[in-house]
C-alpha positions in Angstrom: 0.0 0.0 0.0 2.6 2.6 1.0 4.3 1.8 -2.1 1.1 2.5 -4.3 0.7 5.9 -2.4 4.4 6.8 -3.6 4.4 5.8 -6.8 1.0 7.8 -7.3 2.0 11.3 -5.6 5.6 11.8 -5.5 7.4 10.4 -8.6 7.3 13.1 -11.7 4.5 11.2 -14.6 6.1 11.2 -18.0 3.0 10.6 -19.8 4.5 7.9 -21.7 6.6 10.0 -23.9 8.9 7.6 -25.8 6.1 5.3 -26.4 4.7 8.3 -28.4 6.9 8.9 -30.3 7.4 5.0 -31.1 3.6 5.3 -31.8 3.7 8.2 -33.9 6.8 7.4 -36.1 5.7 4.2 -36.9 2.1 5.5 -37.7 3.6 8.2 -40.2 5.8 5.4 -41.5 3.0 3.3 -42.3 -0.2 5.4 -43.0 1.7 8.8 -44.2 4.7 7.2 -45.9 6.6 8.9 -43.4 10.4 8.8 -43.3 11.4 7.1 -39.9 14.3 9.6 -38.8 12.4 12.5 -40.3 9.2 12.0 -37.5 9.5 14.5 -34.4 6.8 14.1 -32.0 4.2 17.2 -32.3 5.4 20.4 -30.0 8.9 18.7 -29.0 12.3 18.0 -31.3 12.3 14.9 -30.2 12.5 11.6 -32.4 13.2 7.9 -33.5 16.1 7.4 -32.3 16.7 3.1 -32.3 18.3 0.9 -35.3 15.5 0.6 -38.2 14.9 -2.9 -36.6 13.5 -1.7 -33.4 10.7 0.5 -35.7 10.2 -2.8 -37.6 9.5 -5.0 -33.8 7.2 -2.2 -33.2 5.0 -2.5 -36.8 1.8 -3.9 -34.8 1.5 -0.1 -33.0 0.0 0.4 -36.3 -2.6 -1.1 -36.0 -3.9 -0.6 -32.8 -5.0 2.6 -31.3 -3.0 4.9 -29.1 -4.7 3.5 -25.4 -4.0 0.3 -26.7 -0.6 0.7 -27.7 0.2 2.5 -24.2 -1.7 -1.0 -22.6 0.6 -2.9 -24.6 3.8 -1.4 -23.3 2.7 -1.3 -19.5 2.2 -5.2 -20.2 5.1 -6.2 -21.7 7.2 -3.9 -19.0 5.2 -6.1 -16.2 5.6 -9.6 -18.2 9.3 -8.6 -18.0 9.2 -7.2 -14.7 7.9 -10.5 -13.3 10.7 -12.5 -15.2 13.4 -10.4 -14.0 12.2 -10.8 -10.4 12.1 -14.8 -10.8 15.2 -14.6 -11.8 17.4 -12.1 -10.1 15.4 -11.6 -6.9 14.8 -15.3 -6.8 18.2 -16.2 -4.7 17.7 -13.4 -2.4 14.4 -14.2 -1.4 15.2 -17.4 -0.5 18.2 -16.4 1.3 16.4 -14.1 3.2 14.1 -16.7 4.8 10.7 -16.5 6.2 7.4 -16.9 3.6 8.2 -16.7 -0.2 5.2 -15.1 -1.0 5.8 -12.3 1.1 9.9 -11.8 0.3 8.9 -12.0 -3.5 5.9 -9.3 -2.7 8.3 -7.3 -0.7 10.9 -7.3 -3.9 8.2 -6.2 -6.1 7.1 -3.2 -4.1 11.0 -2.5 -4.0 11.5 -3.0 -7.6 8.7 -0.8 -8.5 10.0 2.1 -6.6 13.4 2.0 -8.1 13.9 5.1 -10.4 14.9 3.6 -13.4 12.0 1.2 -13.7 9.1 3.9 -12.3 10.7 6.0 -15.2 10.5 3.4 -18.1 7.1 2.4 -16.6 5.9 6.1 -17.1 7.9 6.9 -20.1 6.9 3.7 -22.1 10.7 2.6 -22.5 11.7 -0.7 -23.7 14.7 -1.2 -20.9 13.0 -3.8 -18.8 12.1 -5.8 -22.4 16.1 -5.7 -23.2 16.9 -6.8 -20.0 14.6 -9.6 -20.0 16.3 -10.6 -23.5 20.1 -10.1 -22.1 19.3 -12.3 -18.9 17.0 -14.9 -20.7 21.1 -15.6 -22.1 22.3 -15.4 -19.2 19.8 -18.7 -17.7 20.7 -20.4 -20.6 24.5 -20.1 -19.4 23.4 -20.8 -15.9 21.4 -23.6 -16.3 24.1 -25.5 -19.0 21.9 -24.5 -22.2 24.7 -22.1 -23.4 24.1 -24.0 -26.9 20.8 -22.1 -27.4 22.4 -19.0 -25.8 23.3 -15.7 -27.6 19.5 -14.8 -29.8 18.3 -12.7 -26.7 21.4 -11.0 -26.9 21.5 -10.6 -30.6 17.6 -9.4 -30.7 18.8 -6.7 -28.0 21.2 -5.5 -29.6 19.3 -4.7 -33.0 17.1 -3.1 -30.8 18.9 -0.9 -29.0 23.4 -0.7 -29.0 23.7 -0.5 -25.6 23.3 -4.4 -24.7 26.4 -4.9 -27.8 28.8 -4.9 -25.2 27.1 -8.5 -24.1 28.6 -9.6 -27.2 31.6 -8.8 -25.9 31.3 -10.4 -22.7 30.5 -13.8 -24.2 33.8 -13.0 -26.2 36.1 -12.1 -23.1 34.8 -14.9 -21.6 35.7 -17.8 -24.1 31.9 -18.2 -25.2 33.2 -17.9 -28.8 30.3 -19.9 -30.1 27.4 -17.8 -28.4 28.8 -14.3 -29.6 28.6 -15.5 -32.8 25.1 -16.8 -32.4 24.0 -13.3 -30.9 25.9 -11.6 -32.9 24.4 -13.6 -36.0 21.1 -12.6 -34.9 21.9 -8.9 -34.4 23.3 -8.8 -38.3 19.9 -10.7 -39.1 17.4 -8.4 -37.8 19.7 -5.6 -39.2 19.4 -6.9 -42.9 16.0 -7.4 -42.4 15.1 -4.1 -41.5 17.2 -3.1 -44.1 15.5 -5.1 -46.4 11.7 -3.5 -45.2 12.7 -0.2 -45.2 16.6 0.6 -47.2 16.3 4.2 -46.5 16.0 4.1 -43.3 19.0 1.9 -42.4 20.8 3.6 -44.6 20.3 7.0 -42.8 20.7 5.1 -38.9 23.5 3.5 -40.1 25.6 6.5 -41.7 23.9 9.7 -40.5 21.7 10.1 -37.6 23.6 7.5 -35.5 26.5 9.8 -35.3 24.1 12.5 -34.3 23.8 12.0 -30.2 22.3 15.4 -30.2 19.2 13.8 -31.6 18.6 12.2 -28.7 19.3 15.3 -26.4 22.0 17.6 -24.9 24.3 15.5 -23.2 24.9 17.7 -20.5 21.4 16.9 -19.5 21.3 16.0 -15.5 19.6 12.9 -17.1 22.3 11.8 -18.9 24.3 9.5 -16.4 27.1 8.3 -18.2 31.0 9.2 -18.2 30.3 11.4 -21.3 27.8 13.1 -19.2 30.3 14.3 -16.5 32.5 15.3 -19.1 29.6 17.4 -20.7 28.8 18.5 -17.3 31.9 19.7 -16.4 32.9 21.5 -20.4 29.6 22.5 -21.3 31.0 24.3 -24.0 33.1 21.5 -25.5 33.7 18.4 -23.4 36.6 16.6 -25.0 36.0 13.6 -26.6 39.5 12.4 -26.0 39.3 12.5 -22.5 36.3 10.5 -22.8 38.0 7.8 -24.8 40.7 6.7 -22.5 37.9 7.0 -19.4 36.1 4.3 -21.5 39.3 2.4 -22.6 40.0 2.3 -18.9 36.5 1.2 -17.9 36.5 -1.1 -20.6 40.0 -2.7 -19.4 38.5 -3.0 -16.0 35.5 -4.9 -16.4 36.9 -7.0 -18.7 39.6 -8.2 -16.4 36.8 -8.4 -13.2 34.2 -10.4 -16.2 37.0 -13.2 -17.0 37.7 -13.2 -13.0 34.4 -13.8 -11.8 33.7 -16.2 -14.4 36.9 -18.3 -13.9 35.5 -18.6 -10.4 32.4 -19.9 -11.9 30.2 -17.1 -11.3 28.4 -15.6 -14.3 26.0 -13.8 -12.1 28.9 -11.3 -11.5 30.0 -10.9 -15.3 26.1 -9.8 -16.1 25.8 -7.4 -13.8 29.5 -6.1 -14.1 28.8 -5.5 -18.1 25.3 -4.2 -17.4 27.6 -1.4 -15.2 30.2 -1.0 -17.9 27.5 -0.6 -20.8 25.9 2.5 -18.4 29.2 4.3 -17.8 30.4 3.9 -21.8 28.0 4.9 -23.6 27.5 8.6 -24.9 24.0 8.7 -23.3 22.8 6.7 -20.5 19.2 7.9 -19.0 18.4 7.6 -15.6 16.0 5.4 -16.9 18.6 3.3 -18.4 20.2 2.3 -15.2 17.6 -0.3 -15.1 21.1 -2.2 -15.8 22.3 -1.7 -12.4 19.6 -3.5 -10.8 20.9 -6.9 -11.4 24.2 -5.9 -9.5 22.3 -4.2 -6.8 20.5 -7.6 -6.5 24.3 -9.7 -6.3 25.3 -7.4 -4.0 22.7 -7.7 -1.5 22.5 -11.9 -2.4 26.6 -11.4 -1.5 26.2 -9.2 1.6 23.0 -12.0 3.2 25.4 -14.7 2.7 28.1 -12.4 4.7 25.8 -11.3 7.4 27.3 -13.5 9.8 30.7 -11.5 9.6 29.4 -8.3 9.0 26.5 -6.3 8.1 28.1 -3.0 6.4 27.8 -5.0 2.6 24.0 -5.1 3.3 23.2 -1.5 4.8 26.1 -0.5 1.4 23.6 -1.9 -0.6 20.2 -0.4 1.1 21.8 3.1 1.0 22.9 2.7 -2.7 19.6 1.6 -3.4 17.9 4.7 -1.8 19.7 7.3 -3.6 18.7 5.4 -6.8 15.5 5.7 -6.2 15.6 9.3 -4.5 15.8 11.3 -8.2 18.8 13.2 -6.4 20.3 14.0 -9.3 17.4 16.5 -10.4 18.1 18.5 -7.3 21.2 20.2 -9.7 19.0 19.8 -12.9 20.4 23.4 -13.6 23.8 23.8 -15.1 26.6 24.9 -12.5 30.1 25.1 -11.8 29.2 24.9 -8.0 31.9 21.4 -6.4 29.0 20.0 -4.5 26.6 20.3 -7.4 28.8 18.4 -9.4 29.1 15.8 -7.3 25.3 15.5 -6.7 24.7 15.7 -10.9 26.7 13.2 -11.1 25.6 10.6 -8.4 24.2 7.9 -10.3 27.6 7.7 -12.2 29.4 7.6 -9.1 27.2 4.7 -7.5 27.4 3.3 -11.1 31.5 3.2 -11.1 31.6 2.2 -7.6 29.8 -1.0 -8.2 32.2 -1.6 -10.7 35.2 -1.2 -8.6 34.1 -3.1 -5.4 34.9 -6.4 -4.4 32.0 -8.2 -4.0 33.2 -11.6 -3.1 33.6 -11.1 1.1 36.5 -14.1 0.9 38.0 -14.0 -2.2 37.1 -17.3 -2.9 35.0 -18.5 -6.1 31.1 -18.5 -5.1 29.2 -21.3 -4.9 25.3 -21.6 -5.9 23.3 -23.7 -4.2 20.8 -25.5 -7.0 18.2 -23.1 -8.0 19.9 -20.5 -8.3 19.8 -20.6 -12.3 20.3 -17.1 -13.5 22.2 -15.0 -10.5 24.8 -17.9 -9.9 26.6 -19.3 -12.5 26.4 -22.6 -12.4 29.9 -22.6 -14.5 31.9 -21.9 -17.5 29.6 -23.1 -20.7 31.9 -24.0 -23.2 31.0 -23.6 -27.0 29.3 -26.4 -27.0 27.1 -26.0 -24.2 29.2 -28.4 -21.9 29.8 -27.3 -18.4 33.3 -27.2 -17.1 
């Protein structure tokens, strides 16, 4: 209940925004003979800005009307919302004891009042959808079906770029085979858009891609990202070097802490750890993108309940981290500043975002065990091509 009153008074209601403009670009598209990347929603400059493939996935908007389109995208964020709790809340429920029903209501309350999920609930987003893809792989992996792994991926990825650096986990990590199967299906639904619509692709692909200021200023408080601190700190021309080697060393890092935590059999660990990575490098990163921190949020606190017995600080870590990402703190310096503590607060998602990345979060050192059931947070293993465990 008290969760209900928050999320109807306090958060700010986006009016389902994006979904709009999905809805009205593919409408002009189909019924105008619209040009995809030429469609601005009515009153704003605001556009399409995904790979052609995404507008194709979302050809049935046109022919439904707008309250059903909006219905649509509330219940595919929910179906996903409900497969991302079996699966990554899952092992912390149990670990926490007591009556299932009630830990797994508990999370859900929780999970509905993180930031990044009340946003792409109210904006119409498709994070928790590409999530749901990215981790439906990561089972698959888990569970010792890493034959069939690596389409989720792939379908993500011609969705959206952000979940491409996936591809590149399954690469670090020696799953060779799967990174070509997602990255197989990512060049698939790429020539099939370009095959519906050659225009388009060809304008993504060598235009309006290059264009971040499509998708908005990335100074923007919103914008929580590495490039976004650099934006936020040169308004006037943030250097795009400097941003490269703070990607190249971000990059370095989870790399080395993705091939660790997977040679100690723990995939859980390299899923969240490139969710983090993907935040911090791209060029824009929404608040409402950091639905990607949620599954190391969730290893963390699974982590910190098996530690309770030495110490508790992991867990209350965790609680407070998850607070502020849930508190909208950053729009408290939504105005530009040069002001030290504004910058700080601006930037804190970024800062809980590259924290998470740098922290330990094995409390021995030693590789981490699963108990069975844990499928999809606990690695049950290194999949090899094949789809053999060893």
């Amino acid at each position: 209940m008290a969760s209900a009153v928050f999320l109807a008074a306090v958060p700010l209601h986006r009016d389902f925004f994006d979904v709009a403009v999905y809805y009205g670009t593919v409408d002009d598209w189909v019924h105008h003979r619209g040009r995809i990347y030429d469609y601005l929603k009515p009153g704003t400059h605001y556009g399409f800005t995904y790979p052609p493939f995404a507008a194709v996935a979302m050809l049935p908007m046109a022919l439904v009307s707008w309250p059903v389109a909006v219905a649509i995208s509330l219940g595919l964020s929910i179906a996903a919302s409900v497969l991302l709790l079996r699966w990554l809340a899952g092992p912390v429920v149990r670990r926490a004891g007591g009556r299932r029903w009630f830990g797994f209501t508990v999370a859900g309350c929780l999970f509905a009042l993180f930031e990044p999920v009340r946003d792409t609930f109210s904006f119409g987003q498709v994070n928790l959808l590409l999530v749901a893809l990215v981790f439906a792989d990561a089972r698959l992996l888990a569970t010792g079906r890493g034959r069939y792994a690596g389409i989720g991926i792939g379908l993500a990825t011609a969705v959206k770029l952000t979940p491409a650096l996936f591809i590149g986990y399954l690469l670090v990590t020696g799953r060779s085979r799967q990174a070509g199967r997602a990255g197989a299906t990512a060049v698939a639904a790429t020539l099939l858009a370009a095959v519906v619509d050659p225009g388009a692709s060809r304008v993504f692909w060598t235009d309006a891609l290059w264009h971040t200021d499509r998708i908005g200023a990335l100074g923007y408080v919103s914008n929580q990202s590495l490039q976004g601190v650099l934006a936020r700190l040169q308004p006037d021309q943030p250097s795009r070097a400097v941003w490269l080697v703070c990607a190249v060393a971000v990059l370095g890092l989870w790399a080395y802490r993705a091939r660790a935590a997977v040679r100690d059999g723990d995939d859980r660990t390299g899923f969240a750890l490139t969710g983090l990575a993907a935040c911090l490098v791209s060029p824009v990163t929404w608040v409402h993108h950091l639905v990607w921190v949620l599954p190391a949020l969730l290893v963390l606190a699974d982590t910190a309940l098996r530690a309770r017995a030495v110490s508790r600080a992991p867990l209350m870590i965790c609680a407070g981290l998850y607070v502020l990402l849930c508190s909208s703190v950053v729009w408290l310096w939504h105005r530009p500043t040069t002001d030290a503590v504004a910058f700080l607060g601006a930037n804190a998602y970024v800062w809980i975002t590259l924290g998470l990345l740098l922290v330990p979060w094995s409390p021995s050192g030693r590789p981490r065990t699963a108990p069975a059931g844990d499928a999809v947070t606990a690695g049950a293993g290194v999949t090899d091509g094949a789809g053999a465990t060893r």
